[in-house]
N, C-alpha and C positions, 0 to 999 in steps of 0.2 A: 301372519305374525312374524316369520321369518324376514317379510323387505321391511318389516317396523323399523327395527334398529338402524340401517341407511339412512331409511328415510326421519326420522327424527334428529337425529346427527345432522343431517345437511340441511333440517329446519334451526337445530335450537344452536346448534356445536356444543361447546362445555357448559353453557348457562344451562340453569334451573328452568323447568317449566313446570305447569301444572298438570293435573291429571287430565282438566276441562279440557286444557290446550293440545293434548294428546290425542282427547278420542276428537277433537273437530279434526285433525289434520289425518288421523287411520280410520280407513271402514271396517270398524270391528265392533261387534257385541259389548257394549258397556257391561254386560253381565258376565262376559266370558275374561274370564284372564287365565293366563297359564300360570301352573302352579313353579318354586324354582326348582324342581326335578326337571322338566321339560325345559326351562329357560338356557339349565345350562346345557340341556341335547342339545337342543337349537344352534348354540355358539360353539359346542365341543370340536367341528369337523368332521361329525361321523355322518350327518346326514346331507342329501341331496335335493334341490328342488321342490321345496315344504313350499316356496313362494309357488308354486303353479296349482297351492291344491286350491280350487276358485271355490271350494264350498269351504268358508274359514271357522262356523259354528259344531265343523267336525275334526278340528285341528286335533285337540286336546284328547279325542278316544281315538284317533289314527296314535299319535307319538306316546301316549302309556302303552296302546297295543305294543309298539314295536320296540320297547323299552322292556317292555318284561319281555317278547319274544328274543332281543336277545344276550338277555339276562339265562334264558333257558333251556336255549337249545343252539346248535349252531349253524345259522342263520349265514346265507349267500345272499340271498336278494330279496325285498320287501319293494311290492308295487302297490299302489290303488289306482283301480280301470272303474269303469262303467260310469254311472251318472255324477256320482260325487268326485271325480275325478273330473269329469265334463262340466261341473257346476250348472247341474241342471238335476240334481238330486227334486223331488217330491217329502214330505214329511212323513212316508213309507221308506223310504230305499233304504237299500241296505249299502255296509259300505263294504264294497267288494275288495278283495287282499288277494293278490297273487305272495304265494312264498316258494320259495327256490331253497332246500336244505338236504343232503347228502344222510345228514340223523335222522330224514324221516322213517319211517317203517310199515308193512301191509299194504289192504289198498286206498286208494284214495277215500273212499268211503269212507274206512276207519280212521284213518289220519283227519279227516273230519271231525269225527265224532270227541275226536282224542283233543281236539285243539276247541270242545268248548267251553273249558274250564279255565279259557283264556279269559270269552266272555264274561264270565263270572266273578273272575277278579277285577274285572273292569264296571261291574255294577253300578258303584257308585256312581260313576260317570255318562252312561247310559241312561239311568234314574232322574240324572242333573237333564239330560236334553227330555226326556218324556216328559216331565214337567213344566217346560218349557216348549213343547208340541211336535217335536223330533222321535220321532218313535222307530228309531233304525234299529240296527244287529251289525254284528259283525259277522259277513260270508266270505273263508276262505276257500283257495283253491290250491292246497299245497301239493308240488312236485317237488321231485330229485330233479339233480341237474341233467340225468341221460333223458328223465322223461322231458324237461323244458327243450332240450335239442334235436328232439322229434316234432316239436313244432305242431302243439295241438292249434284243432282250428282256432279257439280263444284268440291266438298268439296273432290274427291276422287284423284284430280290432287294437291289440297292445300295443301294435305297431303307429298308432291314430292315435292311441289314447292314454297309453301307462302314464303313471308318473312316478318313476323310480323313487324311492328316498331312501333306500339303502343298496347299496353293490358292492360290499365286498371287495371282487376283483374285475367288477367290470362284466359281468359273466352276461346279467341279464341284457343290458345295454347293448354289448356285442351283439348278441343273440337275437334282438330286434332289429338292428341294426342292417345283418344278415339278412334276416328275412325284410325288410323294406327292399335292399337293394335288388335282392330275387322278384319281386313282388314289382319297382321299376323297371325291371329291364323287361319282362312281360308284357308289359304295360297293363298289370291290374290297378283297377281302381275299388275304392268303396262307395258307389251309387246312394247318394242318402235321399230317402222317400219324403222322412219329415225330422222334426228335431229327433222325436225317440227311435225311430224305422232308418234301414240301412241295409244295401245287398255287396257283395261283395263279386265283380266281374272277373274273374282271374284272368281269362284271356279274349278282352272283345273281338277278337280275330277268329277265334276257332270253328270250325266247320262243323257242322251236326254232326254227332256219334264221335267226334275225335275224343280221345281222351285227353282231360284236364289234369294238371298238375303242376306244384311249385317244381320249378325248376332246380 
């Protein structure tokens, strides 16, 4: 929904078209429109890279999530990783959220438990794709920024597969960034088995019993 706008612009320019003439030229949901809370996220400049999310019947429960997120707390970085990210979600998946906030508090468990009432205000929207055969959730995985710069394992698939749509200051981006570059000079790779399987080689070099580690 975010290359919409280009790309109908460089179909119609200032003329009129119709709505028919809209969805033949966008692959989008004729059922799904975005409400104009999210239209004007979309063009505000606060988010990033909405065009890479390849699964688009999840657009509208990603940007209310991250619209009340941060309406509510204050928020450094918003990712989605895993299959919906990969546009290869199933009509189980869940859509995975990294979040990066300095306000969070306890542990990650509870910081869980604490952010379901995020869900919850997202109901309606949830409801709207169940009915429709979508029967996701919202899974996060919220850190502080010291814990993101410890570089949990997750952070070696984010580097393949995040798709930032909010930074702040750049923190996360950096941060992956970082660890690709350590992760090249290594020469680790991610060995993929199949579409959903995947190993990650850190050092094909290294000698039995050596020990492994990001550099």
């Amino acid at each position: 929904m975010a290359s919409a706008i280009p790309r109908l612009y460089l179909k119609f320019g200032m003329e009129l078209f119709t709505f028919s003439e809209a969805k033949k030229l966008l692959p989008l949901d004729e059922n799904r429109l975005l409400n104009p809370e999210n239209f004007l996220f979309l063009v505000s400049g606060t988010l990033k890279n909405v065009e890479k999310i390849a699964s688009e019947r999840y657009l509208k429960l990603i940007l209310d999530c991250l619209r009340f997120l941060l309406k509510n707390m204050d928020l450094e970085s918003f990712a989605v990783y895993g299959s919906v990210a990969r546009g290869s979600p199933s009509q189980y998946s869940d859509v995975d959220i990294l979040l990066v906030s300095d306000s969070l508090e306890g542990s990650l468990g509870s910081r869980i438990e604490k952010l379901y009432h995020v869900e919850k205000t997202l109901e309606e929207e949830l409801k709207w794709l169940r009915n429709h055969g979508v029967y996701t959730s919202l899974s996060f995985y919220p850190l502080r920024r010291e814990e993101a710069q410890r570089l949990p394992l997750l952070f070696l698939d984010l580097t393949e597969e995040a798709t930032i749509l909010y930074d702040r200051n750049s923190f996360l981006e950096t941060t992956l960034l970082e660890l690709k570059s350590k992760l090249l000079k290594q020469g680790a790779k991610r060995v993929i088995v199949n579409k959903e399987h995947w190993y990650w080689d850190l050092n094909p070099n290294h000698r039995l019993g050596e020990k492994i580690e990001i550099a």
